[in-house]
N, C-alpha and C positions, 0 to 999 in steps of 0.2 A: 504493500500500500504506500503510494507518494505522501510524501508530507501535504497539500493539498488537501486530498480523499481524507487525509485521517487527521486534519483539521475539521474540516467541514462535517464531519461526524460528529468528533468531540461536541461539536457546538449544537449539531442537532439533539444530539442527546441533551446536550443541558437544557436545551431550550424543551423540553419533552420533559424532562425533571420540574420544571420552574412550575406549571401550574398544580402539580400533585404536591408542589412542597406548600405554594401558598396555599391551597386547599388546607393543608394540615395545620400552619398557623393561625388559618381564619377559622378552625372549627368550634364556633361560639354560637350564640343567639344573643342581640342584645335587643333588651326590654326597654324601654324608657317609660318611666314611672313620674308621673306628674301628679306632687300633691302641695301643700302650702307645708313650708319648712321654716319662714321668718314672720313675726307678728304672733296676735289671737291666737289665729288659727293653726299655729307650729302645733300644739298640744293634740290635735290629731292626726294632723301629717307624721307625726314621731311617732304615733303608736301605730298608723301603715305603714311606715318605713321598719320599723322595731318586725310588726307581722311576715311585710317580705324578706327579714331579715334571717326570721328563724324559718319562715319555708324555706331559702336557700341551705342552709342549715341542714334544716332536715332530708333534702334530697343533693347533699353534698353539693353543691354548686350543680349539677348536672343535670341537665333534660336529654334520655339517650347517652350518645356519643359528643355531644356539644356542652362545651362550658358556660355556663350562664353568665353573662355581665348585664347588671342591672344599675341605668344609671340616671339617677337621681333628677329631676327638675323644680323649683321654684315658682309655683302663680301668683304668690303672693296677694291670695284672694283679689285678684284682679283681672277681667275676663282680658285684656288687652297683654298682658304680662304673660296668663297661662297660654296665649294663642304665639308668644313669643317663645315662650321656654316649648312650647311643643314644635314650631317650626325647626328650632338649631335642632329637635331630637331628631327629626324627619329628614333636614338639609343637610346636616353638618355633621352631625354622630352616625347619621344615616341606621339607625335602628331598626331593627325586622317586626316588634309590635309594641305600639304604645298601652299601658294602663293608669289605674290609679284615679284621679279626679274627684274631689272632694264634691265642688258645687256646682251645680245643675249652671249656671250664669258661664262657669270657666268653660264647662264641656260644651255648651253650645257655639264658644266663639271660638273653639281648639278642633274640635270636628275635623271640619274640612280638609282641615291640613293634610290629616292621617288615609282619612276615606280617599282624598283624591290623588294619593300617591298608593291608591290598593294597598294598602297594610292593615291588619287589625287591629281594631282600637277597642279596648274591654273597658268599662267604663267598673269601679272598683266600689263606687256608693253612689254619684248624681245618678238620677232617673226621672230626668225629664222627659214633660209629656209630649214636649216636640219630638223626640226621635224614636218614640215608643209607637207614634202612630202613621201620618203621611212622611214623615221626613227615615224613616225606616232606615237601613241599610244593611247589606248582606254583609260587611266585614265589621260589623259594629256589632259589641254584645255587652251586656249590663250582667254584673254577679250578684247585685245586690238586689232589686228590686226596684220597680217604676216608684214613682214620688208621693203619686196618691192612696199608694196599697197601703203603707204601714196606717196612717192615719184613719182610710176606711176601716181596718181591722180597730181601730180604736172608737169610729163611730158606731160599729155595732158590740164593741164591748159594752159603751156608754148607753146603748139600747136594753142589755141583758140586764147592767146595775139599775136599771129603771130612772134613767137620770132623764129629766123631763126638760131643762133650761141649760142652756150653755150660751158664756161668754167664750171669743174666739179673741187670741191675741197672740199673734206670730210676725216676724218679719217679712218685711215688703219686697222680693226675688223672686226669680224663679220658682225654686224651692220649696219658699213660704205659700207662694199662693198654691201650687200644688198641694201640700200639707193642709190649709185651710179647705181647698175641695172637696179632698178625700173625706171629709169627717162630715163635710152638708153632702157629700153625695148619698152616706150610710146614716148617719145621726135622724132620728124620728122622731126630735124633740122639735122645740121653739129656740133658735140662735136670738139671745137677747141683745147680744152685742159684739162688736165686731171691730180690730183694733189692729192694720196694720205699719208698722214702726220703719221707720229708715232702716237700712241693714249697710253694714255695720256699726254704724258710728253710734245707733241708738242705746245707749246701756242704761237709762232712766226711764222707769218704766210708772212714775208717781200718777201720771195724769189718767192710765190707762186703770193702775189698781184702786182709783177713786172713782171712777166708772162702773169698775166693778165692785165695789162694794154698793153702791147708786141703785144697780140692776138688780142683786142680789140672785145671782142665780145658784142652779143645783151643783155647776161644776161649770169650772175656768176651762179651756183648750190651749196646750202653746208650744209652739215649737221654737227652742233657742238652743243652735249646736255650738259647741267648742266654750270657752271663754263664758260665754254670754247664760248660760245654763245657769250655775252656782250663783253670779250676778244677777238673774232674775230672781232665782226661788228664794235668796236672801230679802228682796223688797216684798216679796209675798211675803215673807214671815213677817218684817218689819211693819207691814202695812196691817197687822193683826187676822191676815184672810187664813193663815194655816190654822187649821183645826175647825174652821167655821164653813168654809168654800173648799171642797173636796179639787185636786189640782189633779189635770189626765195629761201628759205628753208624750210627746215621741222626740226622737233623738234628743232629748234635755239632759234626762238622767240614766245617765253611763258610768261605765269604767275610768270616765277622763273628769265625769264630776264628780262623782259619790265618794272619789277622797278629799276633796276639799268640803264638800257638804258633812262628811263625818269629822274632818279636822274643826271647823267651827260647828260642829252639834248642831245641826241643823235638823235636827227630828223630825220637823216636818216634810221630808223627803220618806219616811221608812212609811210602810204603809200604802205608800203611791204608786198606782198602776200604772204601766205604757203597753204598746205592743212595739213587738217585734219578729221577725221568720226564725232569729237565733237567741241563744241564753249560753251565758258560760256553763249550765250545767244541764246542758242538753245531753242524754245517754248514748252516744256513740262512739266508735274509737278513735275515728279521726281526729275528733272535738275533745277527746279528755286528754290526748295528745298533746296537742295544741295550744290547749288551755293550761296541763300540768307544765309544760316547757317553756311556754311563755311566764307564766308567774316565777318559776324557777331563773327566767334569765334576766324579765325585769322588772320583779318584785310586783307588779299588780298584776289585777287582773285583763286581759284582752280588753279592747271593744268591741262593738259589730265592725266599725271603722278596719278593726285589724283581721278580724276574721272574713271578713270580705276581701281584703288586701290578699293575706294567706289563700284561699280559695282563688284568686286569681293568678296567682302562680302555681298551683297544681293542675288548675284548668289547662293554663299555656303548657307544662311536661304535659301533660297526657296528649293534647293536640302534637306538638312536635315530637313524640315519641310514636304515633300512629302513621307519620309520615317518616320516620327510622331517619329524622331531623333534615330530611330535603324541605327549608324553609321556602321554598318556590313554590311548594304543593301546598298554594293557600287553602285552594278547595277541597284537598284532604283534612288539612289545619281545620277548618274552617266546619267539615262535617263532624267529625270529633267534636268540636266544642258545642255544637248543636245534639248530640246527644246526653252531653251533661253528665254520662258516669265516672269520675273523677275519683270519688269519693271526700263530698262535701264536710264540713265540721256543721253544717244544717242539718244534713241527712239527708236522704235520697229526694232531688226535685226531678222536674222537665224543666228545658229549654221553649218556650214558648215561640211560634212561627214569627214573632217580630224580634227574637233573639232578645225576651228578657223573662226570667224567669216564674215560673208557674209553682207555687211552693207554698206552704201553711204559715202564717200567721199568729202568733200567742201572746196571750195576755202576760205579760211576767212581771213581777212585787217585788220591790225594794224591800228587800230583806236584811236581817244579821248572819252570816256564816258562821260555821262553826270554830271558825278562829277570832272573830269580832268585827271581819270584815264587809262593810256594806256592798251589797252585790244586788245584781236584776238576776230574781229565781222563775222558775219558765212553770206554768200553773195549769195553762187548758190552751186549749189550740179555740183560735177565734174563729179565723176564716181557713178552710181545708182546700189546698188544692189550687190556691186563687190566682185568677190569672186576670190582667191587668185590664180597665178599659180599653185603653185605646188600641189592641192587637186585633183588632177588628178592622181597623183605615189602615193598618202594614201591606201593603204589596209591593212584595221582594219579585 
């Protein structure tokens, strides 16, 4: 062989070598995870970042043959900010699927980004009723629930305690007015009053609990996530309405309040009903897993916040493991996740045809644990099965 011939070999071969080696140093998946990490709202973003933490954890970094890198984004409760921090994850990190999203406001102006570069976007808690119904999407899926379900499941709790009068008082977003729907689309009483507040900046809530003591109804309604929870139900107590005016929410009292509500003694939190699909002490193994290793690593208990978080990074392994991690095969990706057997820390749901899920609802009571710890304990199932209004206008 001429020096030539066995140059021009050498080289093909290398150049034969070079795309199996990059192959082998690109073999990753990277997730981009969008929640709020500075301000208020950090105090949930940390306990979904804390969740995806410990599912990496628990499934070693790995989905398959691929390394997981999951990396982080900032909305800083701001839809202009989170449509920012999602573009660099889509442009510039160039990620194979976005999750996470805290607020129905962030998710609707970060959408597009994802959907219109075909990547899947698993939305981790917002469930907004814009993309549950006409604005649908075949790579878009929600883990936690549309916006008006938990709260309908608390309008018909408020129908079984025989609650005849409700005052409504929640913030003015996306969000909120979905949360306030949900509870007049199920509630069979008379709404005496009705009270929606700026969001965020609102944390004086004086003019609204002199309204309602005015009305004097059977029960308050109110939805106030992150910060703003322990902030409200403190003016409740001060305003003398605990113990006299029965208090029903949803997302208020959690994991991320009921330690400061139990650090200032706030008693009028024990006792208080919400709903929700999960409870820390739902009987499955996924979930006492999840639940035991998360306390174990960062001293409290989960939120739904985290177990939604958690559940959306088993959902993604099981999707790129059914495609044995060819992240190209969205529509394999993509039918996996539409089946839903994962194995949830809810326990076994469906995926609903507008890709949000179809799953029970429960009343659960701020209770004391048997270590002294205030927790949401899971009591009776409200709504069985339930699947959202608007998957009736989805056409995929």
């Amino acid at each position: 062989m001429n020096k030539a011939i066995w140059l021009g070999a050498v080289a093909a071969l290398g150049m034969a070598a070079f795309p199996a080696q990059n192959q082998a140093m690109g073999a990753e998946i990277k997730i981009g995870f969008v929640t709020t990490l500075t301000g208020g709202g950090a105090v949930i973003g940390n306990d979904m970042r804390n969740a995806v933490e410990l599912a990496l954890e628990h499934i070693n970094k790995k989905m398959g043959n691929l390394d997981v890198n999951v990396i982080y984004a900032d909305d800083e409760v701001n839809p202009q900010k989170g449509k920012q921090a999602t573009e660099k994850l889509v442009e510039r990190d160039n990620v194979d699927i976005v999750a996470g999203y805290i607020w129905s406001n962030v998710l609707l102006a970060s959408k597009d980004v994802v959907l219109d570069a075909n990547k899947i976007l698993i939305s981790a808690n917002a469930g907004p009723s814009d993309i549950a119904g006409k604005q649908c999407h075949k790579n878009f899926f929600n883990i936690s629930w549309q916006n008006d379900q938990t709260p309908m499941a608390l309008g018909e709790l408020l129908n079984q305690k025989n609650v005849k009068s409700l005052y409504l008082i929640a913030p003015n977003y996306a969000a909120g007015q979905d949360m306030v729907a949900g509870v007049e689309r199920t509630f069979k009483g008379k709404i005496v009053g009705k009270d929606m507040t700026a969001w965020p900046q609102q944390l004086d809530w004086s003019a609204e609990l002199t309204k309602v003591k005015a009305a004097n109804p059977d029960g308050v309604f109110t939805f106030y996530p992150g910060g703003a929870g322990p902030a409200f139900l403190t003016q409740y107590d001060q305003a003398g309405l605990t113990g006299k005016t029965p208090l029903y929410s949803v997302y208020t009292l959690d994991a991320l309040s009921l330690p400061l509500l139990q650090k200032a003694n706030n008693k009028g939190a024990l006792g208080t009903f919400l709903t929700q699909m999960w409870a820390a002490d739902m009987d499955n193994e996924p979930n006492k897993k999840f639940v035991a290793d998360f306390k174990k690593k960062y001293g409290t208990y989960p939120s739904y916040y985290g177990a939604q978080s958690y559940d959306a990074i088993m959902m993604i392994k099981a999707a790129v493991e059914a495609v044995k991690g060819n992240l190209k095969d969205i529509d394999g990706m993509r039918k996996k996740m539409e089946a839903a057997d994962f194995g949830s820390v809810r326990g076994p749901f469906k995926m609903g045809p507008n890709h949000f899920p179809i799953q029970n609802f429960y009343a659960n009571e701020v209770v004391v644990d048997k270590d002294g710890t205030w927790m949401n304990a899971n009591r009776q199932v409200v709504l069985k099965d339930h699947q959202d209004s608007y998957a009736k206008d989805c056409k995929m």
